[in-house]
C-alpha positions in Angstrom: 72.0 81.7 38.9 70.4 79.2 36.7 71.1 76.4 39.1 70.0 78.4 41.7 66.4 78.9 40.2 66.3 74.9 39.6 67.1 74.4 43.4 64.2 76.4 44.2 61.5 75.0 41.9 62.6 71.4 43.3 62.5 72.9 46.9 58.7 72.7 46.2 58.1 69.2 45.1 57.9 66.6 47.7 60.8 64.7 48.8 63.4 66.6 46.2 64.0 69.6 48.1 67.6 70.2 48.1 69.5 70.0 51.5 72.0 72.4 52.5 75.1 69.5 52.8 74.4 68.3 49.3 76.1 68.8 46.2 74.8 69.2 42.5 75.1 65.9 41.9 73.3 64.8 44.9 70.4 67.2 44.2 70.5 65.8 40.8 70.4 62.3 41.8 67.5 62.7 44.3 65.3 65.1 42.0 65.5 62.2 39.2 64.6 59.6 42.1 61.5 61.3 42.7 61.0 61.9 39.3 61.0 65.9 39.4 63.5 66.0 36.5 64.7 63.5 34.0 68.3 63.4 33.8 69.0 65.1 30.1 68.9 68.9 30.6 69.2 68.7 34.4 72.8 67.1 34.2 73.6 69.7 31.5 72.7 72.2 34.1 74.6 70.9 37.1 77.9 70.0 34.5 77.5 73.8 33.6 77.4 74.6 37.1 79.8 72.3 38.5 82.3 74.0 35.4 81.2 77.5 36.7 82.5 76.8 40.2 85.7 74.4 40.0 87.0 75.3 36.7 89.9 78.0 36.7 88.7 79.8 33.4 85.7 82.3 33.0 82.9 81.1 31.6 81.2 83.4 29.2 78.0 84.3 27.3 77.6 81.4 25.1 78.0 79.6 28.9 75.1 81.7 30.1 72.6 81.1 27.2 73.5 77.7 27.3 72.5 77.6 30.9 69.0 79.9 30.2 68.3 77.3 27.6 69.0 74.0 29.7 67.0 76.0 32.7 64.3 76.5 30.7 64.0 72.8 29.6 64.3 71.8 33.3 61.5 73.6 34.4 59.4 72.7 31.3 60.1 69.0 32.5 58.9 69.8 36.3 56.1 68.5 37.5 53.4 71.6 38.3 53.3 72.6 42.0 50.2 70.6 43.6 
């Protein structure tokens, strides 16, 4: 969900908008390109994401307040909508 909310909030700055044949990575990549996010906390939050999907355990609450934290530096790093 957190990675979710970061997609949106790029979805609204020029030229980062996510597409729908990209991965995290490639979101990633093209949000620090157009320098809507700086690489720290964003490529905690797709790693954490990326874990949440592929990995075969569960990932549990410290995983989630990681992630609310890490979101929450994202969006502090985003540029404000124009």
């Amino acid at each position: 969900a957190c990675y979710v909310a970061m997609e949106r909030e790029l979805a609204r700055v020029p030229g980062a908008a996510p597409q729908d044949f990209d991965t995290a990575s490639e979101v990633l990549a093209r949000a620090v390109e157009q320098h809507a996010l700086r690489p720290g906390a964003a490529t905690q939050l797709v790693h954490l994401f990326e874990e949440a999907r592929f990995s075969p355990h569960v990932m549990d609450e410290g995983h989630r307040a990681t992630a609310v934290d890490v979101l929450n530096q994202v969006l502090a790093e985003m540029p404000s909508p124009a």
